[in-house]
Kinemage of the C-alpha trace (Angstrom):
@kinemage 1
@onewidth
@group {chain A} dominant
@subgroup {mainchain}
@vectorlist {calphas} color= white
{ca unk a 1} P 0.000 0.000 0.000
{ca unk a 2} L 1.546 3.643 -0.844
{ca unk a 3} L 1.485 6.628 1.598
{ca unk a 4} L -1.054 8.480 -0.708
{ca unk a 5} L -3.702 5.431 0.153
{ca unk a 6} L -2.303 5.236 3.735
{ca unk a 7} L -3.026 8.905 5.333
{ca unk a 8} L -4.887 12.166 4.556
{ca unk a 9} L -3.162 15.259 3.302
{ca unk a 10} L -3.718 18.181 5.772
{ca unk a 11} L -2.961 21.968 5.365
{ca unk a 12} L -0.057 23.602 6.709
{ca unk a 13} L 0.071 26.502 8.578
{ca unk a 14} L 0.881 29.593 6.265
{ca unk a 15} L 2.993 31.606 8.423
{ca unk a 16} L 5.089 29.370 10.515
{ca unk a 17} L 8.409 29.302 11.865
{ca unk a 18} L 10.588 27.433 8.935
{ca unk a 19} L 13.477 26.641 11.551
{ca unk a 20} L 11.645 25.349 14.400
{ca unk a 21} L 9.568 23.623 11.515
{ca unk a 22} L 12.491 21.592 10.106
{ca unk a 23} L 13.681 20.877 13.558
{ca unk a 24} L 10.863 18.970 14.431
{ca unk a 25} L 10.610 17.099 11.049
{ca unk a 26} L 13.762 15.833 11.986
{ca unk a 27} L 12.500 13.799 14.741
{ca unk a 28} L 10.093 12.428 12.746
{ca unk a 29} L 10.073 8.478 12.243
{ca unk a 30} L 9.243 8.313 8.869
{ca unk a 31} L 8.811 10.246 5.409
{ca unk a 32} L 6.591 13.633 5.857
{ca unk a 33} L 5.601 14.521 2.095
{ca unk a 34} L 4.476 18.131 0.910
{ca unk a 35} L 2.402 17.796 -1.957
{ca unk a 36} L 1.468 20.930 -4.170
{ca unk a 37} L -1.750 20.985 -5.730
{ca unk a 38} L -0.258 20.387 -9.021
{ca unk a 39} L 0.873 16.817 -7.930
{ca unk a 40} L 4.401 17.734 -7.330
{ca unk a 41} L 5.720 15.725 -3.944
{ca unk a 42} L 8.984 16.762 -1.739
{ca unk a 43} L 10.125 14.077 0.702
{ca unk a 44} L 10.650 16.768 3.402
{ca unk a 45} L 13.396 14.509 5.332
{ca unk a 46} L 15.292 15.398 2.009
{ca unk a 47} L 17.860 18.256 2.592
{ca unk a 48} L 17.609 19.122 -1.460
{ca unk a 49} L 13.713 19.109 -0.814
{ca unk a 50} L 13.781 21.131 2.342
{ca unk a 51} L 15.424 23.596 0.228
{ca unk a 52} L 12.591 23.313 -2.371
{ca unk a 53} L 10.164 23.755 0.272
{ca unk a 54} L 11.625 26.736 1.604
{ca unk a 55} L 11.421 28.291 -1.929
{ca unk a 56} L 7.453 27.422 -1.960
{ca unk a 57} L 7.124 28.636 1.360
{ca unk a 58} L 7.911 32.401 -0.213
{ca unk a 59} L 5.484 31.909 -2.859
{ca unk a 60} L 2.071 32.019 -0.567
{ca unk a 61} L 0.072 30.502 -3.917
{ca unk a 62} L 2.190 27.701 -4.181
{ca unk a 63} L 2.602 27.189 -0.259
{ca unk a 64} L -0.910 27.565 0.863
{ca unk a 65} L -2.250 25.253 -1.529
{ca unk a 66} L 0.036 22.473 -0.837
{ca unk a 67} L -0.566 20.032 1.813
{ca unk a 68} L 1.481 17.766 4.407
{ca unk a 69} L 0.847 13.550 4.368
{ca unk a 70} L 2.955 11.489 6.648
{ca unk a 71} L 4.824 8.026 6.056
{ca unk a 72} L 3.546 7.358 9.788
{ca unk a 73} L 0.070 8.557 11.629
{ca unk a 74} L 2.441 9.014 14.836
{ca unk a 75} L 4.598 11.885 13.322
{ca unk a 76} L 1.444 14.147 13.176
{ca unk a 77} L 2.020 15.128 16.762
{ca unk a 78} L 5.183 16.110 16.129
{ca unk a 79} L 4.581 18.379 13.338
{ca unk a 80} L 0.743 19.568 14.971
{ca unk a 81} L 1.871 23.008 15.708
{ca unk a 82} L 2.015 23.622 12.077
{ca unk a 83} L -0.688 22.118 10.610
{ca unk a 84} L -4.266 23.502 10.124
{ca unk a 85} L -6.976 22.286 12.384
């Protein structure tokens, strides 16, 4: 089974600390994805695609209509601060 039929995508945040962001992805278990809504998908645990990612994140089109989807359901809490309720 992939991620994309294993978990929900869910909104981030769209003005959020990038630093303390990353920080926490780090202690993440597994892959966190950000999707755009054009199908594109950065495995944020990537440092080439945290770079990408902080590119979107100065575009607010491209960054608000992207969305998170984790590898595991645990990492959510990790990451919760950032993500749209």
């Amino acid at each position: 089974m992939s991620v994309r039929e294993r978990s929900e995508l869910m909104k981030i945040k769209k003005d959020i600390d990038m630093l303390e962001f990353l920080k926490a992805l780090k202690e993440c278990s597994g892959n966190v994805f950000f999707e755009t809504s054009e199908g594109d998908c950065l495995a944020l645990k990537s440092t080439l695609s945290q770079y990408i990612f902080c590119s979107i994140a100065n575009e607010p089109k491209l960054f608000s209509n992207g969305s998170l989807r984790f590898d595991h359901e645990a990492d959510v809490s990790l990451l919760l601060p950032w993500i749209e309720e």
